[in-house]
KOLTORTI-160510 format. One record per residue: residue number from 1; residue in three letters; x, y, z of N, C-alpha, C in turn. Coordinates in Angstrom, 2 decimals, decimal comma. Layout:
BEGIN
[NUM; "ALA"; [X; Y; Z]; [X; Y; Z]; [X; Y; Z]]
...
This chain:
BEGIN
[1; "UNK"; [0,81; 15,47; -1,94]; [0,99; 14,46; -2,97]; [-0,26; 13,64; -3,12]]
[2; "UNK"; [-0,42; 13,39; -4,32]; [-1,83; 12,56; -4,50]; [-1,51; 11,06; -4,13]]
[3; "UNK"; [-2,86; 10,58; -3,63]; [-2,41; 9,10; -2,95]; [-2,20; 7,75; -4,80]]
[4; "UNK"; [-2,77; 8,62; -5,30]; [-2,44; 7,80; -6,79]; [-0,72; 7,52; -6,69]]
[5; "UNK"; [-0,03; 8,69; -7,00]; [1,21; 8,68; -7,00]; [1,77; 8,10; -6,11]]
[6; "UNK"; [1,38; 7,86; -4,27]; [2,35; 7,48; -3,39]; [2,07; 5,78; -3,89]]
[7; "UNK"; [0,60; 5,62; -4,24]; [0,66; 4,33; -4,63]; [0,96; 3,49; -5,86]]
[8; "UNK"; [1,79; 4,14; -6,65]; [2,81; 4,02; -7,33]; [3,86; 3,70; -7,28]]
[9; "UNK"; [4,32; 4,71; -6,19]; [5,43; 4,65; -5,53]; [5,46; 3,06; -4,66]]
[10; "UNK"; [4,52; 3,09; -3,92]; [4,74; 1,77; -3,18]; [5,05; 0,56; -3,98]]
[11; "UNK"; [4,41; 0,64; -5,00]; [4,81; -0,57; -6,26]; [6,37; -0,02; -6,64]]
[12; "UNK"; [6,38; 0,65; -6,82]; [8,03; 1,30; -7,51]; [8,82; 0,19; -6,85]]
[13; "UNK"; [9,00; 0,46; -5,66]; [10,02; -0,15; -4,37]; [10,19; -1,63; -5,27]]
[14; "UNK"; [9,35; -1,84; -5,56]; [9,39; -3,86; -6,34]; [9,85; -3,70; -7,82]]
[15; "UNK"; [9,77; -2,60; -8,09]; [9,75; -2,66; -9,68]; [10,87; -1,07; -10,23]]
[16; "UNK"; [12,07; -1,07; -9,42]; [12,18; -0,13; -9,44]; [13,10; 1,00; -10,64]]
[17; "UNK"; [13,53; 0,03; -11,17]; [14,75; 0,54; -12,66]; [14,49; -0,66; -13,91]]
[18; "UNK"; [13,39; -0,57; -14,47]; [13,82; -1,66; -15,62]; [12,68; -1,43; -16,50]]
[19; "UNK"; [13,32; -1,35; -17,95]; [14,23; -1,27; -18,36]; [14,98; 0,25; -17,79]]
[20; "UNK"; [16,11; 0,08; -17,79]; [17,04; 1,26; -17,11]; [17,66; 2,15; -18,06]]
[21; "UNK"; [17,73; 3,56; -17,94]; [18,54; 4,35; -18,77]; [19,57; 5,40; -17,74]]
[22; "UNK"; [20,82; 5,06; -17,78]; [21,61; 5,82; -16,99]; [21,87; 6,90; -17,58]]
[23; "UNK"; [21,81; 8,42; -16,45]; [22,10; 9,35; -17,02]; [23,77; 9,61; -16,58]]
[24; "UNK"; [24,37; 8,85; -16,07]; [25,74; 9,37; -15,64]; [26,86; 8,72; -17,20]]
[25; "UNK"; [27,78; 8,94; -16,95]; [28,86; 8,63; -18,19]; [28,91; 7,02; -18,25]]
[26; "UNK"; [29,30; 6,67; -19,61]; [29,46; 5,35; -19,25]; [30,57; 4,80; -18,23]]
[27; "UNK"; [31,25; 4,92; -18,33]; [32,57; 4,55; -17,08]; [31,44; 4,72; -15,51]]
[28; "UNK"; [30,69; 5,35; -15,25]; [30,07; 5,98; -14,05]; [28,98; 4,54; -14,19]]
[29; "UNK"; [28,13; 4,62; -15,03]; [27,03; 3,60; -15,20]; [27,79; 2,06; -15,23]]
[30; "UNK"; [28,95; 2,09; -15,65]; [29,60; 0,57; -15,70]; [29,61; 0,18; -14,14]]
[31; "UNK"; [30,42; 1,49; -13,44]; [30,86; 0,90; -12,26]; [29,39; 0,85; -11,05]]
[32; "UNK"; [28,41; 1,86; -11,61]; [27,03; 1,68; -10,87]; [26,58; 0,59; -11,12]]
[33; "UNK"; [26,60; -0,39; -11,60]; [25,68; -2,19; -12,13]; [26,55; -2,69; -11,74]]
[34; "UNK"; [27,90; -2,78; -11,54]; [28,58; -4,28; -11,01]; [27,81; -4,60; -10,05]]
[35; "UNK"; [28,45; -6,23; -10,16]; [27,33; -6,87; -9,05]; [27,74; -6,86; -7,85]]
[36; "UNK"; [26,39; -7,05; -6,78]; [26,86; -6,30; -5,96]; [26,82; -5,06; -5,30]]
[37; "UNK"; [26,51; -4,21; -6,06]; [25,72; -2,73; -5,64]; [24,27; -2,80; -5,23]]
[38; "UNK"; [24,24; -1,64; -4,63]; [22,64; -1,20; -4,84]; [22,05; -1,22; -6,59]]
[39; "UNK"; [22,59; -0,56; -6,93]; [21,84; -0,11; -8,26]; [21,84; -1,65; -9,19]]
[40; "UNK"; [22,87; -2,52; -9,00]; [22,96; -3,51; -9,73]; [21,70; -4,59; -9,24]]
[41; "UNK"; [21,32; -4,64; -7,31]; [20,56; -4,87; -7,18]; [19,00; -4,49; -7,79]]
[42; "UNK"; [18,74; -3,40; -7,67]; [17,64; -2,68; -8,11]; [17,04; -2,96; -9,58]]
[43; "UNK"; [18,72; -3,45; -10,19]; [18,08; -3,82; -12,16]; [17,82; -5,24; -12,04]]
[44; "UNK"; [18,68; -5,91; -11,23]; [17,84; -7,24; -11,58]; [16,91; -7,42; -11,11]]
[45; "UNK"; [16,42; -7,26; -9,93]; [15,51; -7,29; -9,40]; [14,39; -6,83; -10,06]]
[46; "UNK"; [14,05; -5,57; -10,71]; [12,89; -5,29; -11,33]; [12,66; -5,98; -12,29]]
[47; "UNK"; [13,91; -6,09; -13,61]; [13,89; -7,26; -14,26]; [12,66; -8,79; -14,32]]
[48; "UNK"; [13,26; -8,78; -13,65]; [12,90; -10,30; -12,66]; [11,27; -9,59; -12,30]]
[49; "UNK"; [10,97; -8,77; -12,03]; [9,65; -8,48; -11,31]; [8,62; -8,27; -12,22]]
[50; "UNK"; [9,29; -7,53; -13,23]; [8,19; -7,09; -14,39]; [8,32; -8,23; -15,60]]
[51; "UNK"; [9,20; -9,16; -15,71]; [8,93; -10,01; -16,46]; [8,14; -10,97; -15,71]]
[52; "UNK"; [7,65; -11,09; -14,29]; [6,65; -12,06; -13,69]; [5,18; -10,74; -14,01]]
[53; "UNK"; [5,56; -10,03; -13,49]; [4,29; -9,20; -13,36]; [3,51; -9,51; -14,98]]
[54; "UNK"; [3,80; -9,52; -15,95]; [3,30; -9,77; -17,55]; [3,22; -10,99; -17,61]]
[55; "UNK"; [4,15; -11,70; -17,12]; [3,17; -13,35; -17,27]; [2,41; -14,00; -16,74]]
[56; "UNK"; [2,19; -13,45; -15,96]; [1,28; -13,86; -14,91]; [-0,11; -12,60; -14,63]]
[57; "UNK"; [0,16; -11,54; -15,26]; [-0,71; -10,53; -14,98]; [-2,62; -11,02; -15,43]]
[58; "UNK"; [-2,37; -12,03; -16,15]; [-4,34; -12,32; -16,16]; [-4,50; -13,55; -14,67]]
[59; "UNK"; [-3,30; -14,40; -14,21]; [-3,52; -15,10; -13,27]; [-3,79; -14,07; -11,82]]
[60; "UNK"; [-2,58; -13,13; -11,88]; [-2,67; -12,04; -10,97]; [-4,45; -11,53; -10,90]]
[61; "UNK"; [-4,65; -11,22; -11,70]; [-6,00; -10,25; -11,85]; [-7,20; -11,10; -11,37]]
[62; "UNK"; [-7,28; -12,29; -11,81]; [-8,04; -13,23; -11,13]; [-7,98; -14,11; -10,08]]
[63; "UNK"; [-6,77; -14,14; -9,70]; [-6,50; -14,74; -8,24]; [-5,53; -13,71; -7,51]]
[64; "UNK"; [-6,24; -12,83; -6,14]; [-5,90; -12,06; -6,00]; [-4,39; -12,60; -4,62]]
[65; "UNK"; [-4,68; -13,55; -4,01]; [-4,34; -14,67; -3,17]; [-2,93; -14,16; -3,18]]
[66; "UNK"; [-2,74; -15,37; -4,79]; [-1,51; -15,45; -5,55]; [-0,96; -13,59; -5,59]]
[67; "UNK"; [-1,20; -13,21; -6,10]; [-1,09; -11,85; -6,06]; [0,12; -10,87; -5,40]]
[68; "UNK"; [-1,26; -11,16; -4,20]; [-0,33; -10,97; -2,66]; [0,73; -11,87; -2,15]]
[69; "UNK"; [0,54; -12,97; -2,63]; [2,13; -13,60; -2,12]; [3,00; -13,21; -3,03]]
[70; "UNK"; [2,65; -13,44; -4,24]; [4,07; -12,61; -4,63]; [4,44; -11,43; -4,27]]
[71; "UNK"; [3,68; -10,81; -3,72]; [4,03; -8,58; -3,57]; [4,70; -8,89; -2,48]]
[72; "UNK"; [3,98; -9,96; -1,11]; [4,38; -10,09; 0,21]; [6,11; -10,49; 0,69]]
[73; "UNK"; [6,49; -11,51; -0,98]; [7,54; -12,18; -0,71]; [8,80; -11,26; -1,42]]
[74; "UNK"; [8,45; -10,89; -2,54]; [9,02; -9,69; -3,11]; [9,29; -7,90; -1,78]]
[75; "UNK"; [8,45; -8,09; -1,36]; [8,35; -6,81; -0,19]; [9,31; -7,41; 0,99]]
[76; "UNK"; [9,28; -8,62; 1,74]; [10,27; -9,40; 2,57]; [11,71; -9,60; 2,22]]
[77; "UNK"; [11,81; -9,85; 0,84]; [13,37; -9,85; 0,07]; [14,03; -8,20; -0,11]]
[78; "UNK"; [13,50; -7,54; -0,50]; [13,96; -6,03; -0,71]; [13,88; -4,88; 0,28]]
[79; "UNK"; [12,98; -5,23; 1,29]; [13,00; -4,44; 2,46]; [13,48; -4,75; 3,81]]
[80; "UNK"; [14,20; -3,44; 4,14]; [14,61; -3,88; 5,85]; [13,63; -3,68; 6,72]]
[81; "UNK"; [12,69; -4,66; 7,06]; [11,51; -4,18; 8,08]; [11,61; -3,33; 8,91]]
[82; "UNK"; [12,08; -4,47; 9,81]; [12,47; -3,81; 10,89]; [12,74; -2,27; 11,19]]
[83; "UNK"; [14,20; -2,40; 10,32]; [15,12; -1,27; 10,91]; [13,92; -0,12; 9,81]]
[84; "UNK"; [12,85; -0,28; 9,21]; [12,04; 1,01; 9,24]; [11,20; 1,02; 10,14]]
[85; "UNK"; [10,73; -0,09; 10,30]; [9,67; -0,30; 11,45]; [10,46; 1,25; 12,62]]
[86; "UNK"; [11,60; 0,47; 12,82]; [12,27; 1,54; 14,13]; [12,55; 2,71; 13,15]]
[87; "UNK"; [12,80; 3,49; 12,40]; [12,24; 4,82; 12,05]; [11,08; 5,18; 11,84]]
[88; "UNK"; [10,37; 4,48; 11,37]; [9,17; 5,35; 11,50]; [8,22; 5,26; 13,06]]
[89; "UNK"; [8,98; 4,38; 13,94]; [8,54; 4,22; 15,58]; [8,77; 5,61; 16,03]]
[90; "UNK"; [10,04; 6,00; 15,59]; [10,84; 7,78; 16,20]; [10,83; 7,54; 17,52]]
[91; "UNK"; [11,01; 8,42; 18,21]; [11,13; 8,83; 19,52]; [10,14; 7,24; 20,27]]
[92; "UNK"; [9,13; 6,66; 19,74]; [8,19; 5,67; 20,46]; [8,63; 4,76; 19,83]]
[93; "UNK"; [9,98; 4,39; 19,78]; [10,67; 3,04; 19,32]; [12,04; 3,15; 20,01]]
[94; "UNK"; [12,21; 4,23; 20,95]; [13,57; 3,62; 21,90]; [13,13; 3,19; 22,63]]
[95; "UNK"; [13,88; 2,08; 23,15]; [13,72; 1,21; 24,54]; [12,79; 0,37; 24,09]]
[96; "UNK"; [12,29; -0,03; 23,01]; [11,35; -0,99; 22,40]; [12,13; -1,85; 22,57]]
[97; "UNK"; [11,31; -3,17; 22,74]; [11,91; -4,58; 22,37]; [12,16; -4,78; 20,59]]
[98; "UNK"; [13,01; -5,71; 20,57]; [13,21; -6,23; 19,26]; [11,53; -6,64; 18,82]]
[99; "UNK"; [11,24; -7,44; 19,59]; [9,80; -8,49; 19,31]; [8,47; -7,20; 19,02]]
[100; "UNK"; [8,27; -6,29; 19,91]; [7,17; -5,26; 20,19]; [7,84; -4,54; 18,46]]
[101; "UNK"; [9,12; -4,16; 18,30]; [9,17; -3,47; 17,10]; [8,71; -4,44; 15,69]]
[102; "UNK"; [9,10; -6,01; 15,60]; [8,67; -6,87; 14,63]; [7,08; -6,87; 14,66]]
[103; "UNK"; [6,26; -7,03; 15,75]; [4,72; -6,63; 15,63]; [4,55; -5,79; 15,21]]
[104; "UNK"; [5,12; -4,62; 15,01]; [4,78; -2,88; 14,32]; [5,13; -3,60; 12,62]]
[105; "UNK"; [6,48; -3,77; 12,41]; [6,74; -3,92; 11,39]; [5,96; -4,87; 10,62]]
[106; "UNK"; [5,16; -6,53; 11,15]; [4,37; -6,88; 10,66]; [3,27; -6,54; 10,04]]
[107; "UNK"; [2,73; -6,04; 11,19]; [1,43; -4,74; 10,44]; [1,07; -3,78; 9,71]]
[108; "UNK"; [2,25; -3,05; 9,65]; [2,63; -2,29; 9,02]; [2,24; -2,87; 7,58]]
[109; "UNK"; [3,61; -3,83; 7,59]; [3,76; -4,44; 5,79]; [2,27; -4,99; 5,98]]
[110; "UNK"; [1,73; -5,55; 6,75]; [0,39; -6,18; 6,07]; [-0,92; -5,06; 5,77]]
[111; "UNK"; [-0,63; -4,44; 6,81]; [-1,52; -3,17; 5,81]; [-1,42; -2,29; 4,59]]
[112; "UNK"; [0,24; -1,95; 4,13]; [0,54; -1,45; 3,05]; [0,29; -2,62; 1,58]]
[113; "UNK"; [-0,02; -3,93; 2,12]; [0,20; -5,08; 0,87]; [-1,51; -4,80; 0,87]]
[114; "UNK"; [-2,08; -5,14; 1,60]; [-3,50; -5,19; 1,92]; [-4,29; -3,77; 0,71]]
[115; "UNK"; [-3,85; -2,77; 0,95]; [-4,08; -1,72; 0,93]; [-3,59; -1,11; -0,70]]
[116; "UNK"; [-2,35; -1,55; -1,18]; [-1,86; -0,52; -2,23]; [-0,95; -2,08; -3,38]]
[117; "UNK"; [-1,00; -3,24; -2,40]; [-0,64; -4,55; -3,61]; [-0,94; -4,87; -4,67]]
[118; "UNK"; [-2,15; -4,50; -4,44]; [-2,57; -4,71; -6,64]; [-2,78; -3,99; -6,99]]
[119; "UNK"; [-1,95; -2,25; -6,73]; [-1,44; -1,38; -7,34]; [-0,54; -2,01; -8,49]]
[120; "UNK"; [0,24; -3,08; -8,13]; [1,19; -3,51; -9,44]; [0,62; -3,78; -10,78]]
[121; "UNK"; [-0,74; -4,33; -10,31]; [-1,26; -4,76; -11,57]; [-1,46; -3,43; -12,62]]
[122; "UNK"; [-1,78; -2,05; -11,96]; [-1,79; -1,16; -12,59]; [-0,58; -0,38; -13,96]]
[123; "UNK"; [0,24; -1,69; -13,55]; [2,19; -0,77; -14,19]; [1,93; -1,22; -15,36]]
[124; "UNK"; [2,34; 0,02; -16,09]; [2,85; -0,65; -17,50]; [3,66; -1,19; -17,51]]
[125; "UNK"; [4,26; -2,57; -17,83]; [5,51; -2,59; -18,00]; [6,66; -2,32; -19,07]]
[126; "UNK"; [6,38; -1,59; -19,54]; [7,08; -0,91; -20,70]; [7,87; 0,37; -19,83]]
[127; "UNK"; [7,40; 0,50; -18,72]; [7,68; 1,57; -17,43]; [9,61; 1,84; -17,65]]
[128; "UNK"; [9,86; 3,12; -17,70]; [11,49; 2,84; -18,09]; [11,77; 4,09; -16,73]]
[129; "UNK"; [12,59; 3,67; -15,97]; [13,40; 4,53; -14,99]; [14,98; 5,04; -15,68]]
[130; "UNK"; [15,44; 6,26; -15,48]; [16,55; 6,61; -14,54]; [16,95; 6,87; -13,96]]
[131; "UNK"; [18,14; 5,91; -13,72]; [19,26; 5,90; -12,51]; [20,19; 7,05; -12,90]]
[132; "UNK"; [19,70; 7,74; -11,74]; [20,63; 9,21; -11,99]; [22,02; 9,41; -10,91]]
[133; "UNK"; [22,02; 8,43; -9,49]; [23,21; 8,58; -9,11]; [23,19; 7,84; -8,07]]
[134; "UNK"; [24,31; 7,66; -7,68]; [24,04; 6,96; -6,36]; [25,53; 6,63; -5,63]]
[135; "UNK"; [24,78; 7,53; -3,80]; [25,56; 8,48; -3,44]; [25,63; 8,22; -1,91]]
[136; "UNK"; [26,87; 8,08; -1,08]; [26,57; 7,23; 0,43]; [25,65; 8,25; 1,38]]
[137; "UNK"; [25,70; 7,71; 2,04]; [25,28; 8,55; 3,58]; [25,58; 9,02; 4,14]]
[138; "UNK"; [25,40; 9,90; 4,80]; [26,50; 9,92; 6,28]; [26,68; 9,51; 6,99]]
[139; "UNK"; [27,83; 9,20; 7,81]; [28,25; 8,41; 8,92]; [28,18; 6,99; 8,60]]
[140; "UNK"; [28,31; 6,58; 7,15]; [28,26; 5,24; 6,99]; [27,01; 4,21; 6,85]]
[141; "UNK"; [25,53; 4,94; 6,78]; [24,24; 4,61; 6,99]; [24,11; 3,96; 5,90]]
[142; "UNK"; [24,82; 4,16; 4,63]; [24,11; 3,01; 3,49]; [23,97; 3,93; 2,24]]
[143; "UNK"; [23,48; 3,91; 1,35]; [23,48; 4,68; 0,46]; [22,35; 5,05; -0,38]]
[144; "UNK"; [22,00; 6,50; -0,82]; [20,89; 6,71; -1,21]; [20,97; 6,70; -3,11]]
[145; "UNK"; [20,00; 5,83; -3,96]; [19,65; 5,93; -5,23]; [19,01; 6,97; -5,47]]
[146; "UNK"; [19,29; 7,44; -6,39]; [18,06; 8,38; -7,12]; [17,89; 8,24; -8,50]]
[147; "UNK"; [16,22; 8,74; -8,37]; [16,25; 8,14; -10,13]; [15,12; 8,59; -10,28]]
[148; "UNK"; [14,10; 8,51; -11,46]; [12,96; 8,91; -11,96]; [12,81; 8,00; -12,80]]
[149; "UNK"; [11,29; 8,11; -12,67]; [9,94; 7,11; -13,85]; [10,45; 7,75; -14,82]]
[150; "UNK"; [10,19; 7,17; -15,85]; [10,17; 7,75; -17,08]; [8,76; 7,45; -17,93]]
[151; "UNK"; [8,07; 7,89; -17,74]; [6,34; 7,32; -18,40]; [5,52; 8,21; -19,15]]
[152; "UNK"; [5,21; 7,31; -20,28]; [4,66; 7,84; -21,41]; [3,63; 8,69; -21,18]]
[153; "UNK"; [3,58; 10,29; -21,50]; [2,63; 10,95; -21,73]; [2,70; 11,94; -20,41]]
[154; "UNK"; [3,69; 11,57; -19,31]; [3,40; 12,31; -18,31]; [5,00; 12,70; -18,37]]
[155; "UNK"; [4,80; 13,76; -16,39]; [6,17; 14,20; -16,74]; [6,61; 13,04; -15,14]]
[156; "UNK"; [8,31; 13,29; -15,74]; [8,97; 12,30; -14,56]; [8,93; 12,53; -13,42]]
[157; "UNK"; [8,68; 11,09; -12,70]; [8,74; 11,67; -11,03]; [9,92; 11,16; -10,36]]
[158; "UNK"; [10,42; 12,02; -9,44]; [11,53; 11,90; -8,95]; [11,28; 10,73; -7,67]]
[159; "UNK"; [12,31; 8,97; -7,70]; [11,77; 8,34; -7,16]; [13,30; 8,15; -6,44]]
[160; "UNK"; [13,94; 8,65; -4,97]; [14,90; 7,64; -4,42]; [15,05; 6,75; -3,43]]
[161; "UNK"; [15,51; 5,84; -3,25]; [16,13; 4,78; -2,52]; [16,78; 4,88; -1,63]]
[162; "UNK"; [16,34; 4,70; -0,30]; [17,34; 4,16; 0,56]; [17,65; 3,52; 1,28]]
[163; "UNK"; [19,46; 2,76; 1,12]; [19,53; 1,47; 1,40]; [20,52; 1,28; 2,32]]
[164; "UNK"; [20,65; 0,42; 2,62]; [21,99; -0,32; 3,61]; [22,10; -1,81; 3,20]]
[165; "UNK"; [23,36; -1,75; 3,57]; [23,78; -3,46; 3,84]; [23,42; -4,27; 4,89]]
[166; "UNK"; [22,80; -4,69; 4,94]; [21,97; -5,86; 6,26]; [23,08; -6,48; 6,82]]
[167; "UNK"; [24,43; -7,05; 6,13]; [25,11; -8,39; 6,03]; [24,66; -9,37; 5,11]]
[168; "UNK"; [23,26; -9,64; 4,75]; [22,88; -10,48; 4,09]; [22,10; -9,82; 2,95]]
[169; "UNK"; [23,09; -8,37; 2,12]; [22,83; -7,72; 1,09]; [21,75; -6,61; 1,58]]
[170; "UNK"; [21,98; -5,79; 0,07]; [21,03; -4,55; 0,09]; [19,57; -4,65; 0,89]]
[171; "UNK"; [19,47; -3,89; 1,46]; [18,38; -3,58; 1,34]; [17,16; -2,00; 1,19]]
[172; "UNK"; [16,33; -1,84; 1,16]; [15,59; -0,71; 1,09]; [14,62; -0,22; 2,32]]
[173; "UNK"; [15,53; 0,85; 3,26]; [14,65; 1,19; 4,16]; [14,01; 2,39; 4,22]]
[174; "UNK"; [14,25; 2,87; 3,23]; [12,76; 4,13; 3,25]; [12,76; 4,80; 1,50]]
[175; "UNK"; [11,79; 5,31; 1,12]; [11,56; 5,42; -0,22]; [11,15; 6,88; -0,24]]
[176; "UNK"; [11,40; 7,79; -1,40]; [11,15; 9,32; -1,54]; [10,87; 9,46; -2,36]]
[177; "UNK"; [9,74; 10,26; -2,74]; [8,94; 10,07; -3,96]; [8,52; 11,40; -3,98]]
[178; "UNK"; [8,56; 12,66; -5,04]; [8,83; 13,69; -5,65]; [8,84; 14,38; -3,90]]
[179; "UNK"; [9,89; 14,37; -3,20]; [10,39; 14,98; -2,02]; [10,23; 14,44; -0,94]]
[180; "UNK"; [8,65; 13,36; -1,12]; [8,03; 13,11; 0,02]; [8,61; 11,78; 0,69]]
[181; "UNK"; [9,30; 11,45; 2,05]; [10,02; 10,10; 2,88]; [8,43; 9,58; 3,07]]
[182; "UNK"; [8,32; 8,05; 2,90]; [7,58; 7,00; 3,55]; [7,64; 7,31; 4,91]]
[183; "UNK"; [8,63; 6,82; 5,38]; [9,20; 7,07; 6,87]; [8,85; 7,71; 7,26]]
[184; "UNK"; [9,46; 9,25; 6,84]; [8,49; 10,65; 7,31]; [7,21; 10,59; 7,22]]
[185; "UNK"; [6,29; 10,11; 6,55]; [4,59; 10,39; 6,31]; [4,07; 9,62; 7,51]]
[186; "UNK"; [4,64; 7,76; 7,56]; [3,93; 6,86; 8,51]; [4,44; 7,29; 10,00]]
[187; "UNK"; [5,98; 8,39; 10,24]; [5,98; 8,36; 11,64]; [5,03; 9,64; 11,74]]
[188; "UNK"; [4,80; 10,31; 10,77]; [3,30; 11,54; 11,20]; [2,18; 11,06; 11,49]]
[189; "UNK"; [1,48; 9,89; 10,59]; [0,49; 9,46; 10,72]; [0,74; 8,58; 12,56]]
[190; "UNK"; [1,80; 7,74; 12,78]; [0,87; 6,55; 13,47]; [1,56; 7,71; 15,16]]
[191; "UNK"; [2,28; 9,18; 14,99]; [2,91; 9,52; 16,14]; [1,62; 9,78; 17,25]]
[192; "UNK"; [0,27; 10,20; 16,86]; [-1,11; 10,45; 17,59]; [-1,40; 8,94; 18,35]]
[193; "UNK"; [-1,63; 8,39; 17,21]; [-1,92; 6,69; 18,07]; [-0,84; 6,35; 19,10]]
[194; "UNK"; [0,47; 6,47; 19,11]; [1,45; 5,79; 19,53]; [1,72; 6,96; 21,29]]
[195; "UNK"; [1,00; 7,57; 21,30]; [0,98; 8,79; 22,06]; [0,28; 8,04; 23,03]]
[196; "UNK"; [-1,25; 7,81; 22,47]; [-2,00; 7,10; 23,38]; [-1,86; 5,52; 23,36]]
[197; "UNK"; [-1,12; 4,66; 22,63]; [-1,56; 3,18; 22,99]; [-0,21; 2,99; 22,88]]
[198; "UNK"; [0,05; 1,45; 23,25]; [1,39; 1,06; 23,38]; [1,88; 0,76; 21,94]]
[199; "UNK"; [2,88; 0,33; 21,39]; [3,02; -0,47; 20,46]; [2,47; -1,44; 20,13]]
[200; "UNK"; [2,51; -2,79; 20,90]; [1,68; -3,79; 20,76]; [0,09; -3,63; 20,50]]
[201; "UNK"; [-0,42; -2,22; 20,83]; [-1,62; -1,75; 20,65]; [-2,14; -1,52; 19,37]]
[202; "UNK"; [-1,13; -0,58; 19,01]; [-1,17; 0,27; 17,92]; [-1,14; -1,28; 16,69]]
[203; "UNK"; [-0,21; -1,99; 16,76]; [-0,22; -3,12; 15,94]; [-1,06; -3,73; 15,83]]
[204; "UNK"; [-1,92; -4,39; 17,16]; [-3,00; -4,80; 16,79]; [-3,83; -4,19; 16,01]]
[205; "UNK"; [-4,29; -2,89; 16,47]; [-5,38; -2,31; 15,52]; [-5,06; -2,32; 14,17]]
[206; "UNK"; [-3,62; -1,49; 14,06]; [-3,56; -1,94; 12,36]; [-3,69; -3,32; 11,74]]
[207; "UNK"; [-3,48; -4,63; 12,74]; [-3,80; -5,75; 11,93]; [-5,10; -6,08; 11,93]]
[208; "UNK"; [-6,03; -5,37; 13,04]; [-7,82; -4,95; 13,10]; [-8,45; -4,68; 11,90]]
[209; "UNK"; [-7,59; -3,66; 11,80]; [-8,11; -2,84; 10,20]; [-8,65; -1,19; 11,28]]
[210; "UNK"; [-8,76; -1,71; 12,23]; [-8,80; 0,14; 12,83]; [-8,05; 0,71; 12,76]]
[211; "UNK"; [-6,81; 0,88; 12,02]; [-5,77; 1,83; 11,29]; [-5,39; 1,12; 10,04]]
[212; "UNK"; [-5,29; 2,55; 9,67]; [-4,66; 1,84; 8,40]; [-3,59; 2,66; 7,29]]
[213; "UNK"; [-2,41; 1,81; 6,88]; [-1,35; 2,65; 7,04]; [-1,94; 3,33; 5,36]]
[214; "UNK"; [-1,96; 4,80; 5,55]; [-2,03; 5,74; 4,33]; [-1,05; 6,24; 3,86]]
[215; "UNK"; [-0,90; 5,99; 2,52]; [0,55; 6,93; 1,81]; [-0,25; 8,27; 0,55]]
[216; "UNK"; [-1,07; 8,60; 1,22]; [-1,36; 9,61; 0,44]; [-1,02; 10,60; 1,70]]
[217; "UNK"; [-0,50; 12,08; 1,53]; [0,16; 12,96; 2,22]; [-1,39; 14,29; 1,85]]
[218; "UNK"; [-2,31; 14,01; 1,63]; [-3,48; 15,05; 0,83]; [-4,43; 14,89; 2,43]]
């Protein structure tokens, strides 16, 4: 996958259905938006994201600061750190502390904001997704969206979601983008480092800048 596209994708996660076109029946699309869902989450939320992203997009472009706090605070509201932090840890995230896994997960997000955040500035926002279904898990894990870009001049990419209930609402712990898991790519990339250094290691360096988390799969 080209790192253009994953960094697309990483903006997607913030911006992810809006304006929305459901391909399921209406009765199907009514009961997918009540509030309260994933998917109902996902429309307001972009909503809300791409009508800041356009008003603010010449303040964005020149104050890059501002920028990043919004991507940072927007990325904190919609994502379950943590509990990706501990998938993409794999096998070098059992028996982790809570605290040693929040240092991974810090770094993590601060290298992906660092790294692929004013990717947003790049969106059209005229950007139209569909929500093509959305479908539980197994064993009760939460439920996966699926859906595709819909963007002018190209062909659609297949973008899904997946979420759980925290207790304190949806959230999004790993993202799939034309086949390819986040999760899956960063526990390939950081499984070499994590071999040789501890966690707390490995975190530092990524907040060093001697790693740095890549979502291109090329």
């Amino acid at each position: 996958m080209k790192s253009t596209t994953m960094s697309l994708a990483l903006a997607a996660a913030f911006v992810a259905a809006s304006p929305a076109v459901f391909a399921q029946g209406a009765a199907q699309a009514t009961a997918a938006t009540k509030a309260g869902t994933p998917s109902r989450m996902v429309l307001d939320n972009s909503t809300r994201i791409l009508t800041t992203l356009e008003t603010r997009r010449a303040e964005f472009t020149k104050n890059r600061a501002a920028l990043r706090q919004f991507v940072s605070g927007e990325f904190n509201a919609m994502f379950d750190r943590d509990y990706a932090a501990r998938l993409v840890l794999g096998v070098h995230g059992r028996g982790a502390s809570d605290a040693d896994v929040k240092l991974f997960a810090d770094a993590l997000a601060d290298s992906l904001m660092s790294r692929y955040g004013s990717s947003l500035l790049d969106f059209n926002t005229k950007l139209k997704v569909r929500v093509k279904s959305e479908t539980s898990l197994p064993n009760g894990r939460g439920v996966r969206v699926s859906s595709e870009f819909l963007r002018q001049g190209g062909e659609p990419v297949p973008v899904d979601y997946f979420m759980r209930n925290t207790g304190a609402g949806w959230k999004v712990f790993d993202v799939m983008v034309e086949g390819v898991s986040f999760v899956q790519t960063f526990r390939n990339q950081f499984d070499g480092p994590l071999n040789r250094k501890s966690i707390p290691q490995v975190a530092a360096d990524l907040k060093a800048g001697k790693l740095q988390a890549e979502a291109s799969t090329d």
